[in-house]
N, C-alpha and C positions, 0 to 999 in steps of 0.2 A: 627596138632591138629585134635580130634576127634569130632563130635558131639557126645553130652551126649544125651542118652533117661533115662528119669527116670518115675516109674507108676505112675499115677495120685495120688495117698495117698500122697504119697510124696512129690511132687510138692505143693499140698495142705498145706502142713506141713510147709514148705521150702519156703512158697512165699514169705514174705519179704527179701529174700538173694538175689532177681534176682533183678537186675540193673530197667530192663524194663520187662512187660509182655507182648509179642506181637502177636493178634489174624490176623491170615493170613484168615478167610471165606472174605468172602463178608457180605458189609454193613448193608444188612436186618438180616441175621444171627446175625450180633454182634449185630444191635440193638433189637434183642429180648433176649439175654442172650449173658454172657459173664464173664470171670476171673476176679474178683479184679483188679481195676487200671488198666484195660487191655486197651493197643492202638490199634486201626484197620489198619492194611498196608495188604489189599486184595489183595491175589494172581491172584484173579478173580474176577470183581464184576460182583453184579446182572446182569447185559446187556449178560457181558461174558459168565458168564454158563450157561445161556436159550442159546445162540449161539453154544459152546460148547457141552452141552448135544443135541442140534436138530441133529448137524453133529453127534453124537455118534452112535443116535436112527437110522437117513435116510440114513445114507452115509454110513459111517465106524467107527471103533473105531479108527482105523490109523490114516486117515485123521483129527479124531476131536483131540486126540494127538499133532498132526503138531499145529494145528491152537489153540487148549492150550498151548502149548510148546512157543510160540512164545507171544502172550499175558501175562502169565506169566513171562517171560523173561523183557517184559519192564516195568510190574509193578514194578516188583522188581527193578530193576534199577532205577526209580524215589523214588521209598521209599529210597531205600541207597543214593542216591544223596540230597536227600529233608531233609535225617534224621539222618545218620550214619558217617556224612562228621564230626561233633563236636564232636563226642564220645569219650572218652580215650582208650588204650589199653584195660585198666580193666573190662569193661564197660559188665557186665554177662546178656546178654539174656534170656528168659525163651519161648518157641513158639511150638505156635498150632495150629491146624485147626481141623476141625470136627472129624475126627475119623481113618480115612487112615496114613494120615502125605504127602500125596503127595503133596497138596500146601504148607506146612510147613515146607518138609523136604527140597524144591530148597531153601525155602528163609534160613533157618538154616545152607546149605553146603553153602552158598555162603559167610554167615556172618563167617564161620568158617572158610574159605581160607582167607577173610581179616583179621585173629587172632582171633577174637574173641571168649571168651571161651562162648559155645553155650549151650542150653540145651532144650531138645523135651518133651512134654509130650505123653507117652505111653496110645496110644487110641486116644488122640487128647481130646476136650470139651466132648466129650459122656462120656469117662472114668472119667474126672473130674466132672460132673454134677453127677453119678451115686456117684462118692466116697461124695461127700457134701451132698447127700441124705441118706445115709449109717451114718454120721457123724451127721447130725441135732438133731437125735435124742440123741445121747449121750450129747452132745455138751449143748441141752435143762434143758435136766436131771441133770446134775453135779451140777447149780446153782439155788441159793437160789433168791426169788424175793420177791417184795413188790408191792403189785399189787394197784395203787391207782385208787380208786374208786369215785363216786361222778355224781348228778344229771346234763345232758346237761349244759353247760354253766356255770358249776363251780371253772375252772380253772385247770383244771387238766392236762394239755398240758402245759400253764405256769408255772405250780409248778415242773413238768419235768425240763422244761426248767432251770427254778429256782437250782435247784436238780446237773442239768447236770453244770451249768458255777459255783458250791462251788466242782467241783470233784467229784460228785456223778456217778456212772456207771447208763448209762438212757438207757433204749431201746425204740427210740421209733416209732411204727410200725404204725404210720399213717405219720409221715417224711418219712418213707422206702417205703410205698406203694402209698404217693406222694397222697393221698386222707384224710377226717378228718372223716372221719368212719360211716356219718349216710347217708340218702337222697342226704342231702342237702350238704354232703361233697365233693365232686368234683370242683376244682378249678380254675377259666377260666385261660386257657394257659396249664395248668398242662394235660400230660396225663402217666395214671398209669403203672406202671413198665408190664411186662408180668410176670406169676407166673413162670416163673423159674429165669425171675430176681429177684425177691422178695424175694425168696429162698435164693438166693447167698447173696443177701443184708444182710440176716437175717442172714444166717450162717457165715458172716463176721464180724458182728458184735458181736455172740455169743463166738466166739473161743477167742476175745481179750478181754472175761470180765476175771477177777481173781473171781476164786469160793468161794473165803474166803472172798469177801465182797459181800455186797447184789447189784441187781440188780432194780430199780425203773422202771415198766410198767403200763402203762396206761391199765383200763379193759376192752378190748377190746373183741367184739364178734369173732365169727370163723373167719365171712369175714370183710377184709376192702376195702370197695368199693366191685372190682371185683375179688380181691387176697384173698386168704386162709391163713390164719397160719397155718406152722408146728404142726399134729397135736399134737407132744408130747409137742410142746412150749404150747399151747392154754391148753394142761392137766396140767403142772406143774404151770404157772398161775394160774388155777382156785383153787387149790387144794394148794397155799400159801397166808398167811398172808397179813391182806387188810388194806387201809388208808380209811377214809373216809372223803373228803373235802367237808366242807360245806359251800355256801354263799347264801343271802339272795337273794329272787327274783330280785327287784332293781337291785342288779349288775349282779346278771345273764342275764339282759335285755342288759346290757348296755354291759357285755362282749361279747357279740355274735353279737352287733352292730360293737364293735372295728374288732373282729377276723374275721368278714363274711363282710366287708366292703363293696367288689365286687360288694354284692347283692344291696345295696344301691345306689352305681355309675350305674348301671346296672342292672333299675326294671323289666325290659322285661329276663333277663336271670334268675332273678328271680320267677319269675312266669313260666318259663319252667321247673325249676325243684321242682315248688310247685306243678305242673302237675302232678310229679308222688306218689304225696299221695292220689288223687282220690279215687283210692281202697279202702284205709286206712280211710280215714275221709270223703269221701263223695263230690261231686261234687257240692251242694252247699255250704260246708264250703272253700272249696279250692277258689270258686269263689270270697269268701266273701273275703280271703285272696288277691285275686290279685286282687279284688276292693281297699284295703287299701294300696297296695303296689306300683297303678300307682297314688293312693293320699297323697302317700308319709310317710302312717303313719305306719311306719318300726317296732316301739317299739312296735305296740298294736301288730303287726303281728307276730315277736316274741313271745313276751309274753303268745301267743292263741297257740303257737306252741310250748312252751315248756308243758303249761298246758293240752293243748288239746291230741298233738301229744308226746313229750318226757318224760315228767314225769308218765303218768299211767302208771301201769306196771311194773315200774321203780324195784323197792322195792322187788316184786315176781322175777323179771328176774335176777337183781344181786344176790339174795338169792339163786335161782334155781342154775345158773352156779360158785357161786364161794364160796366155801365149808366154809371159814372162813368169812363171811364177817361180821355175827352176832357181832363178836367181832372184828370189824375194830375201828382203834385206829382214832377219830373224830380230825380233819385238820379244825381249824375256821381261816381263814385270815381274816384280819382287811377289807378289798375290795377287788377288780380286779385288783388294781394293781401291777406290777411286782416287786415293793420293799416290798410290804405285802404277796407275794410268797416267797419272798428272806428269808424273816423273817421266814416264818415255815418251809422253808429250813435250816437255820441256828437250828433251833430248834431240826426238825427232825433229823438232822446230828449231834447232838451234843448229843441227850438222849444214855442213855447206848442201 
């Protein structure tokens, strides 16, 4: 048998055919980007190639050869013992590494002397990262969305949700970017993708909608958190068809009690990141807030921060970045609850 290389577009195209995806870098590499579904079996980790590269730089290129050659040798031999023992004949690899194919191509000839039919990506992740950036934009553009809209604490993350468990096609880019898009969105425990994981999230997600039905987005600004949207995702957004959900202050309080829980078990991490709207509202109001916040009165705190802080503004800035909003079709759920989301889901999904 031969190993296959095929270009990165392709493989792109092709991914769901491969059995496994398997990224041969090292572990810091993969955890700042990586392939769909991709598994990490390092040819070399982190320790390795600082050790590797010193011999390269001091010594010789020869000698750091030897002592890669031989380190690679036995990772690969515990990946194949750890992981390749269960496999079937059938069983079609897909494998890469940065850009050479040198980590990639020992572990790919080795999986193709045990039979298996093998396949390399041409360039390695560089060519695939460039082809998904090449592709975002189309990929953006083809489909049609429903951009929903609605003051902090309206529901409009639930009514996705709502949206997304009747079959509705949901994208949505604060799940991807692992943040909830404002100040105060950051999650303890949670830390956010790097922007070319974002990217690939986003581009994974775009290529499995069908263009002949709509797409449901939350209106989201350029950045979330730390990560950018695609900028032609963030153009076609602004420039389709908006919802407008409305709920009453009352459960805007209470939803943002349910959904930011964290803050409440944990008023000291709250008041760290009430810290950084000082700029914004002033170092006596922020005070005043982390006075009610170690006295426990959560609802007024809210309440001062939707008023204070999230709602001015509101009304000019949706209008400014999102072309149709004028005529956004008004979303009234009975409450904050998720079977009165269901409901204007069922609604929404059912008008012509």
């Amino acid at each position: 048998m031969t190993v296959r290389v095929i270009p990165a577009t392709e493989a792109a195209a092709r991914l769901a055919e491969f059995s496994q995806v398997i990224d041969a870098r090292s572990e810091s590499e993969f955890a700042e980007d990586r392939l769909p579904g991709a598994v990490n079996w390092p040819s070399l980790n982190d320790e390795e190639r600082v050790v590797v590269g010193t011999l390269y730089k001091q010594v010789s290129p020869f000698e750091a050869r030897k002592r890669g050659a031989g380190l690679v040798a036995a990772n690969i031999a515990r990946h194949i013992a750890r992981e390749v023992v269960d496999k079937p004949r059938d069983w079609q690899p897909l494998v890469y590494c940065w850009r050479g194919g040198k980590r990639s191509g020992v572990l790919a000839d080795l999986l193709d002397q045990i039979g298996f039919k093998v396949t390399l990506v041409q360039g390695g992740y560089k060519a695939f990262r460039s082809a998904v950036l090449a592709d975002l934009p189309v990929l953006a553009q083809r489909l049609q969305y429903r951009v929903v809209c609605g003051l902090t604490g309206s529901g409009k993350t639930r009514l996705l949700q709502a949206l997304a468990a009747r079959g509705a096609q949901v994208l949505d880019l604060e799940g991807l970017a692992q943040h909830r898009g404002s100040v105060l969105g950051l999650m303890p425990g949670e830390t956010q993708p790097s922007q070319k994981q974002f990217d690939m999230r986003v581009w994974d997600k775009l290529r499995h909608f069908d263009p002949a039905r709509p797409v449901y987005v939350e209106s989201e600004s350029k950045k979330v958190g730390n990560v950018t949207v695609p900028e032609a995702l963030i153009l076609a957004m602004r420039a389709s068809p908006c919802l407008r959900v409305d709920l009453p202050m009352d459960e805007r309080v209470e939803l943002l009690l349910e959904d930011y829980a964290w803050f409440v078990r944990d008023p000291e991490f709250f008041c760290a990141r009430l810290q950084a709207l000082v700029e914004l509202r002033g170092a006596a109001v922020v005070k005043d807030w982390h006075d009610k916040v170690r006295a426990g009165r959560f609802r007024e705190v809210f309440r001062d921060l939707l008023e204070r802080h999230y709602d001015p503004g509101y009304s000019t800035s949706i209008r400014r970045n999102f072309q149709q909003f004028g005529d956004a079709r008004p979303l009234a759920p009975a409450d904050r609850t998720m079977a009165s989301m269901d409901e204007v889901a069922r609604q929404l999904l059912a008008a012509p």
